[in-house]
N, C-alpha and C positions, 0 to 999 in steps of 0.2 A: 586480280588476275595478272600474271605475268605480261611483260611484254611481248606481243605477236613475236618478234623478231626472234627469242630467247627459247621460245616454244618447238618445240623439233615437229617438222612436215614430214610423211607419210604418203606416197601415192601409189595408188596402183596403176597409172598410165598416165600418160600427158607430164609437168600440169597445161596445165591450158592460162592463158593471162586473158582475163581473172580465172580464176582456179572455177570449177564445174563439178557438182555433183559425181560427172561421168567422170571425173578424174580420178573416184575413190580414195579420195582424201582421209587424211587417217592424223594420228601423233603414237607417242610413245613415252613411256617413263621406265625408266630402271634404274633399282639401287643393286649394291653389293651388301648380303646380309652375313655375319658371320655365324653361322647355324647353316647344318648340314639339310641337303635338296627333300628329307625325306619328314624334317620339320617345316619348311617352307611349306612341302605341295599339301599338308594336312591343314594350314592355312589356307591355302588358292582355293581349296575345293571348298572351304566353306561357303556356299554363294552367300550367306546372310553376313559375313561378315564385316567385307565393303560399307554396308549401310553405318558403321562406327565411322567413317573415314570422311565419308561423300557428304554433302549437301544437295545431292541431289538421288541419290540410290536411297529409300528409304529400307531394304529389305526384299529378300525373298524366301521363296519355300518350293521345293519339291513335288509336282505333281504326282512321281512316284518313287521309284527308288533312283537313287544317281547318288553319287555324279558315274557315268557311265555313256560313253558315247549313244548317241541318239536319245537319250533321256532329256525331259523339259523340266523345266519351273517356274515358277509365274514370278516377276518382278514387279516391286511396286517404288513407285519412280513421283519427284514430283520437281517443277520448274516454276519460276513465277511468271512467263511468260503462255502458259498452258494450264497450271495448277497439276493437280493429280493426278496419276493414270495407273494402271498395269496392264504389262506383258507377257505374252507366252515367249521361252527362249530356249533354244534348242542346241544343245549338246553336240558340237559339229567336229572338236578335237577332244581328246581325250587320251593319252600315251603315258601314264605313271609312270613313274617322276617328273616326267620333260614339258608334256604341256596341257593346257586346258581351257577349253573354249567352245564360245556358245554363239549365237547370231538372232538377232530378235523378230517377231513374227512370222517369217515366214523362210526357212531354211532355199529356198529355190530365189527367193528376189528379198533378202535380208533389209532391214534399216540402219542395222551396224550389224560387226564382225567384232568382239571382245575376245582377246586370248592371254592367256597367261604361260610365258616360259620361264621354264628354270634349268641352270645349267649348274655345272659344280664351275666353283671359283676360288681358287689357292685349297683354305680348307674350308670355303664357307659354298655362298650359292649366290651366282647373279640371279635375280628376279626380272623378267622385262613383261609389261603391262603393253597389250597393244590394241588399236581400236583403227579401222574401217568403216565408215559412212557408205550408207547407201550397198547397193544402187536402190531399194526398194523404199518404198515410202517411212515416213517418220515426222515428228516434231519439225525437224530441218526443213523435210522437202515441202509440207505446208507451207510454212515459212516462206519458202525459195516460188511458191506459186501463186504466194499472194505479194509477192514481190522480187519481182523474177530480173531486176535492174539490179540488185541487191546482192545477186547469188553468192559474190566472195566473197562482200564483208559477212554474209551471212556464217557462209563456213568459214572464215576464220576468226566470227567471235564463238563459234560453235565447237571448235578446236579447242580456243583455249578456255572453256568452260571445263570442258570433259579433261583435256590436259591438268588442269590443277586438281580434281578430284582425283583424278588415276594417279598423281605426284603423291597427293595426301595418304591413297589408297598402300600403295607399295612401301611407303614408307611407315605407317602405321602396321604393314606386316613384318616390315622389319625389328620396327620394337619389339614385337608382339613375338618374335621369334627368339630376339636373343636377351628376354627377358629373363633374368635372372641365371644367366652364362656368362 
């Protein structure tokens, strides 16, 4: 895992010292891919893709048709601090080409916020990976309630968990994109 310090922070208010839950603590990764935005988004929207990338996304699938705002799919996820699980995750942006994102369990009081932008960039495409914690419960906030003295180092070794996947993630679309161009 990267060095905390090296990790880019993300909040949606505050932060607060130590950083809080209610802070909406987030990170971010982005590369510059040289492949045009309309090969990128036919990557993002693959939800099962990620899982090549992640050490912790094992995979998803489609409860119905999507990708398609308001459409779900179930994600199946594992941690050695939890083991195994799945989610229901819900389709909460969706604007072909530009961007694409979901939020997990529960669309009104979310666990995270996951989005995907892309932009045109010279002749190719920025890709930026972005993630929001919270406010609704999760892995984390367990976490955070069985050890509530804990809550920042909590989230910011939870930061850069997630940060080095979504690193791996975008950058493996980039291969994946300007392979054999």
């Amino acid at each position: 895992m990267a060095d905390a310090a090296d990790i880019p922070r993300t909040f949606e208010s505050g932060p607060s010292d130590p950083v809080r839950m209610a802070d909406g603590p987030g990170t971010f990764a982005e590369v510059d891919i040289a492949a045009p935005v309309d090969r990128v988004w036919e990557l993002v929207t693959d939800i099962d893709l990620p899982a090549r990338f992640s050490d912790e996304f094992l995979g998803a699938s489609w409860d119905g048709h999507g990708p398609a705002l308001g459409a779900t799919f179930t994600g199946r996820n594992t941690h050695p601090a939890i083991g195994e699980w799945e989610v229901t995750l819900y389709v909460h942006a969706f604007d072909p080409p530009r961007s694409f994102g979901w939020c997990t369990s529960d669309p009104a009081n979310p666990g995270a916020r996951w989005r995907f932008d892309l932009e045109p960039h010279g002749d190719g495409t920025r890709l930026r990976f972005t993630v929001a914690l919270g406010p609704g419960p999760s892995g984390t906030t367990a976490a955070i309630r069985s050890m509530p003295d804990k809550e920042g180092r909590i989230i910011a070794r939870r930061i850069g968990e997630v940060h080095a996947n979504m690193l791996r993630t975008v950058e493996g679309i980039r291969d994946l994109a300007t392979a054999g161009s």
